[in-house]
N, C-alpha and C positions, 0 to 999 in steps of 0.2 A: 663390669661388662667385658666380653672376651673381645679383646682386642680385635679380632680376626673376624667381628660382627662388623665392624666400621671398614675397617682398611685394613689390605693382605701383610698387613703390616710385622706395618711395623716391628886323652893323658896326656900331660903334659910334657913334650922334648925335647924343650926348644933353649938349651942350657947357650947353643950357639950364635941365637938372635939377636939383633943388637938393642940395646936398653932402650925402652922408653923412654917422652919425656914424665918429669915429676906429674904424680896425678894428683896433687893436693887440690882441693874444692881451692877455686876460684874466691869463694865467698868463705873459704876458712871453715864453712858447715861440715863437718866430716862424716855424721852420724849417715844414717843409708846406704853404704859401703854394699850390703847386701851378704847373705850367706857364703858365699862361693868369693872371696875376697874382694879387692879395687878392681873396677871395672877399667877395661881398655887398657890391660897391662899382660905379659901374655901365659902370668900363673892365672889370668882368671879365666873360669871355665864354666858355662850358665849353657847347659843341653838343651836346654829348653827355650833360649831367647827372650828373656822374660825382658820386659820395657826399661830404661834408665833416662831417667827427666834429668837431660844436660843442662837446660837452662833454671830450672830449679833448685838443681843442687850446685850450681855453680863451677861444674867439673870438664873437663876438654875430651871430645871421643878422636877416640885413633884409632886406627884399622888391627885391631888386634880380637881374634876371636877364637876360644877356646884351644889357643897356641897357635895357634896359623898369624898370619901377617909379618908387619915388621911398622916401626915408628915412620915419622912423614920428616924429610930433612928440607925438602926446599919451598917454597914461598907458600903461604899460607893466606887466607882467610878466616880467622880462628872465629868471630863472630856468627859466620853463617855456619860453619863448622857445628855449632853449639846448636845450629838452629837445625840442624838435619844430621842428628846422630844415629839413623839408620841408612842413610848415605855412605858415610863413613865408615862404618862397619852396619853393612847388612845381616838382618836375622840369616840364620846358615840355609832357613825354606827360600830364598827368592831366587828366580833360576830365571833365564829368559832375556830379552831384549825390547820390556817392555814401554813406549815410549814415554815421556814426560807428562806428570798430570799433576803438576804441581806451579802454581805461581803466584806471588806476592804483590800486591795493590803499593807495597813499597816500590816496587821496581818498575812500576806506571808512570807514563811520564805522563808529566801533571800543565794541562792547559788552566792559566793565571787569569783569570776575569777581575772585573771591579766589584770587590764583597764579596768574593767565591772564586773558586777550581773547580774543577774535576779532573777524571783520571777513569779511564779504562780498561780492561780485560775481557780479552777478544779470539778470536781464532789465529789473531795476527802476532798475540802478545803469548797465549798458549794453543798449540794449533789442537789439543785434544778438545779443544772447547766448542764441538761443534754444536751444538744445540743449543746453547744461549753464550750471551755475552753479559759482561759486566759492569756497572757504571758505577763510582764511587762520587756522589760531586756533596759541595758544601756551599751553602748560602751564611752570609749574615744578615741579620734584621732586617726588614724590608726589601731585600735584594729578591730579584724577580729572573726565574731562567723563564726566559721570553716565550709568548704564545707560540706555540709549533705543533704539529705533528709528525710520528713517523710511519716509515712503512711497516714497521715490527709492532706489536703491541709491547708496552711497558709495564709489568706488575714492580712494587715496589714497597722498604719495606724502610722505617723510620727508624734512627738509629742512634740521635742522638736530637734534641728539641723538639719546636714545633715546625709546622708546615702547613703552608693553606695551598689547595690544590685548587682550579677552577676545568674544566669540561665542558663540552658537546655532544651529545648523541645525534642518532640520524634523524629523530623524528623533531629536530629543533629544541629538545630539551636542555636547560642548565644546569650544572650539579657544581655547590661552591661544599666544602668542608675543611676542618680544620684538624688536624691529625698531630700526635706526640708519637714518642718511642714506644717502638713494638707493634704501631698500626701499618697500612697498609693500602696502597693504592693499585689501580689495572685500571688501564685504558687499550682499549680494542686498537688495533693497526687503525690508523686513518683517524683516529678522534682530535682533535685540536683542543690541547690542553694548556696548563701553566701550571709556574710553583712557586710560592714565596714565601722567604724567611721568615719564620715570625718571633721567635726564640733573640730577646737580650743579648745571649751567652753565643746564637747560632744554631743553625741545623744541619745535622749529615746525614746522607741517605744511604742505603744502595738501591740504582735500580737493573734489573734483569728485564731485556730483548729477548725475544723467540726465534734467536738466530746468531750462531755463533760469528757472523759476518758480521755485525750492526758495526757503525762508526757513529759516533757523539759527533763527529762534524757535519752529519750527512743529512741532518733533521729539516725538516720544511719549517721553517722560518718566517714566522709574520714582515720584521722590518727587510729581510731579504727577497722576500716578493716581491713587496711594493716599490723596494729601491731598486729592482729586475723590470718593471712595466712602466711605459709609457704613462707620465700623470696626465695625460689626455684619456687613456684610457680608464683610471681611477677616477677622475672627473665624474665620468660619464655612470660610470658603474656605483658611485656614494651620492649623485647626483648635487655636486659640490664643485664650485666653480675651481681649477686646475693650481691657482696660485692656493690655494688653502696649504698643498701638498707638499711648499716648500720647506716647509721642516722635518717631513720625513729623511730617516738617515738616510745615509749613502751605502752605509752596511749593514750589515746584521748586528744586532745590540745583543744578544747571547745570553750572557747573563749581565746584569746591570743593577745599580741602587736605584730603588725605590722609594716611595713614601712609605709607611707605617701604614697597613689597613685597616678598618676601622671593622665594625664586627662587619659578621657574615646579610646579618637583617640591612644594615645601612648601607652596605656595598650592593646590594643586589640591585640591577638594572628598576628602574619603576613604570619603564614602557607598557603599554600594552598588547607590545607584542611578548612582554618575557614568558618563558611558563617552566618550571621547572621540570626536570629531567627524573622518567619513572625509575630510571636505572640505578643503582647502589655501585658506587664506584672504588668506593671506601670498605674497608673493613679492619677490627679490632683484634688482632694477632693474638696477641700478650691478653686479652681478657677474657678469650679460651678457656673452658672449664679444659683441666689437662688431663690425658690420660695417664695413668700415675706407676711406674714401673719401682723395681727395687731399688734401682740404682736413678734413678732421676725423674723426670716428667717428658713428655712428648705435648706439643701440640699443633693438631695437622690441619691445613686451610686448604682446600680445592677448590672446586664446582658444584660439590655437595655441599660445603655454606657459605662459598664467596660465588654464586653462579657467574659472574661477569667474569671469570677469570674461566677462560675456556682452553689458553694455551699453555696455563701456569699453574703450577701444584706445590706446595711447599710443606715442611717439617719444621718447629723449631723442635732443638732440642737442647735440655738442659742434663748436662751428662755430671751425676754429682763425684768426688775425687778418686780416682783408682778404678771408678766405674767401666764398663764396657758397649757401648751400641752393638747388639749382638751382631754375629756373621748373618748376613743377607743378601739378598741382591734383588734387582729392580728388571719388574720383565720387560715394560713397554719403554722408559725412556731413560738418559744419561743425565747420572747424581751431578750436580753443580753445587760443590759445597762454599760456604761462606762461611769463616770461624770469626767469631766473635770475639771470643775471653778464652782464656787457656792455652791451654798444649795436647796435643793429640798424634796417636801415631794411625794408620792406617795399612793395611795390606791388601791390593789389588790379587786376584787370583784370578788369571785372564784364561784358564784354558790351557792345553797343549804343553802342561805342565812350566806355563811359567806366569811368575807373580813379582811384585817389587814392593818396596815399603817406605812409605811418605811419611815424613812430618810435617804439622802444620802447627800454625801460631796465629794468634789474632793477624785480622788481616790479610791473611792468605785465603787460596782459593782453591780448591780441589776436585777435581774430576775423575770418577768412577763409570767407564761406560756401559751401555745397559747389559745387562744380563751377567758381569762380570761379579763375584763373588766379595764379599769385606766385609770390615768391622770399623769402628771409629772407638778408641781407647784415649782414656783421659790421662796422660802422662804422668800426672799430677796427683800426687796421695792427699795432699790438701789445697787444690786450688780448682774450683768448678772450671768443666769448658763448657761454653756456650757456641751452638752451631745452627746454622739454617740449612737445611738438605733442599733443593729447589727441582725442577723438573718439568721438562716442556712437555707437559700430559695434563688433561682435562681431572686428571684422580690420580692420587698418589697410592701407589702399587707398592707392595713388596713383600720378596718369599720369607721367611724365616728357617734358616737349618733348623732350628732347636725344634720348632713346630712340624716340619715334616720330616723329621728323623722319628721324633714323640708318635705321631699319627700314621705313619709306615708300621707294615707285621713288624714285629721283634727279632723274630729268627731270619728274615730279611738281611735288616740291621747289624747283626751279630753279625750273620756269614759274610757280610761286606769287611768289617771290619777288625772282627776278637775271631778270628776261625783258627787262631792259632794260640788264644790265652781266654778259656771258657773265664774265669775266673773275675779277668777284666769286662768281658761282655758283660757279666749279670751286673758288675757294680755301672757301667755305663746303662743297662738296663732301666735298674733303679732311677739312676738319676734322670733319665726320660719319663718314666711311669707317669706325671701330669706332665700334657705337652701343652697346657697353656702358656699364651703368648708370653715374652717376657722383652721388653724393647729394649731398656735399658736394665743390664745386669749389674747388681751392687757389689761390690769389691767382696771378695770371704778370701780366708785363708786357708787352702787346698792343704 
């Protein structure tokens, strides 16, 4: 299937410099060196900026780039260092003063419940995050984040155990389910929900807010209601004489231990007022037939087969080692990346001739705002990355260069770009001639 039927988818001088430190691997691995000698040292000389996985090779980057720079003498973070070797020494294209879109769920400060945390990423925590925000929280077994709802709607995606979610729709409907890693929950703004642990070992989530302002503290709160009104007025309203209500808390219970649930059939209410809910509130990520690219697989959830998610659009993507998520960009909404596994670099190309270049690592968070130009590169010659691309849009959009370069006239093409070396146009020609889609590009050697 062509992909673009479903979604728009998918010399040296410097004898004067002063010495470096030693650049031996870290981990003693020396092999990878690369053609053009040790990198971060200032005979090394790579015109083209091609990627060096710090943390896999176990090696220290320093600001040295094809003889320019100079070694780093005073205080150090050599850790984070490792973790952002395009910081360090920038590719020689990024030009600009483009702001920060990069931040770590490490660097979250983390509210402690009983059986559980969380932890968020916000507009507060990265201010380019404007279009969703980010929830990291973890239960253990039985542990219950309390009935609530928000003003934001919640899609969510399972990351690690199980999870039983419970709902309300507006027409009185119930919806209970029970979900593992790789599935996938949305709840509309306003719906009054729950989650509980159901995983021996535990369960982590992430969830994404349709607003880059949300706070985890701000959430409408069952025991914080009832501990906010008059129990004369609950009385009246459960039709329940007023002392019943003296064990309700004093505060919001948040997350908490619970019992152990029993299945889905024995839990469910037996009233005759229950009735279950028409709406599908859940859905199965990971068991996506996937679209299958050279270099890895793609599979993308929206409104087209998750309909309840009207605000939320998602990508996973499995990027296999040395692979490339081609250059792209997104017309209608801003990338909110979440990495999984691996190492990734990215290069924003904002325009006005200026671009910047991120790395990322499990656990980090990255933002590409819309219509801004990138790639997502696997750092990594033998280590998959795993990433979720999200997006506050009812469908998930996006252009491909390689496909509207491919499907543009030729002599277009050329005169934009080979007007002064025919010989490169025709071979760049060539390599367009099928502009079918291609998401994920597999590693070759050029």
């Amino acid at each position: 299937m062509h992909i673009s039927t479903y979604v728009a988818v998918l010399s040296f001088c410097g004898t004067s410099l002063a010495l470096p430190v030693d650049q031996k691997p870290l981990t003693g691995n020396g092999h990878h060196a690369g053609p053009h000698g040790k990198p971060y040292t200032p005979g090394h000389h790579d015109p083209y900026d091609g990627k060096i996985d710090t943390v896999g090779r176990g090696i220290q980057p320093l600001p040295w780039r094809n003889g320019d720079g100079a070694s780093m003498l005073g205080p150090r973070n050599r850790d984070r260092e490792r973790q952002n070797p395009d910081i360090i020494r920038p590719p020689s294209t990024d030009h600009g003063t483009m702001p920060n879109m990069k931040w770590s769920f490490a660097d979250s400060h983390i509210r402690i419940e009983e059986g559980g945390w969380t932890r968020q990423t916000t507009v507060r925590e990265l201010p380019s995050s404007k279009e969703l925000a980010g929830v990291n929280m973890r239960l253990d077994e039985g542990v219950i984040r309390e009935l609530h709802w928000h003003i934001q709607a919640e899609w969510a995606y399972v990351l690690e155990g199980k999870v039983r979610i419970t709902a309300l729709d507006t027409e009185g409907g119930s919806f209970v389910d029970d979900l593992e890693k790789g599935d996938l929950w949305y709840f509309p703004a306003g719906h009054p929900h729950s989650l509980q642990g159901l995983s021996p070992n535990g369960t982590e989530f992430l969830l994404i807010f349709d607003d880059g302002n949300f706070s985890e503290d701000s959430t409408f709160l069952l025991t914080d209601w009832l501990a906010h009104t008059p129990k004369s007025v609950i009385a009246e309203n459960f039709r329940v004489a007023p002392e019943v209500f003296d064990a309700v808390p004093e505060k919001e219970k948040y997350i908490f231990k619970g019992s152990v649930p029993d299945s889905i059939d024995d839990e469910i209410p037996k009233g005759k007022g229950y009735k279950k809910s028409k709406l599908q509130f859940t859905h199965k990520m990971l068991a996506q037939e996937p679209l299958n690219a050279t270099g890895g697989q793609v599979r993308i959830t929206d409104s087209t087969n998750f309909p309840i998610s009207k605000t939320v659009a998602a990508a996973h993507l499995d990027i296999q080692p040395g692979a490339i998520r081609e250059m792209h960009w997104h017309p209608r909404a801003d990338e909110w990346s979440f990495f999984i596994k691996g190492r990734a670099r990215v290069t924003i190309f904002a325009a006005e001739g200026q671009a910047r270049t991120f790395d990322y690592m499990a656990g980090d968070v990255g933002i590409v705002p819309k219509n801004m130009g990138h790639f997502i590169e696997n750092l990594s010659d033998d280590e998959p990355l795993e990433v979720l691309e999200i997006f506050r849009a009812d469908k998930f959009e996006d252009f491909s260069l390689f496909q509207w370069l491919g499907e543009t006239p030729r002599r277009m093409v050329k005169e934009h770009l080979f007007a002064t070396d025919e010989k490169a146009g025709k071979r760049f020609e060539k390599a367009i001639k099928d502009a079918e889609k291609d998401v994920i590009k597999e590693k070759i050697e050029l």
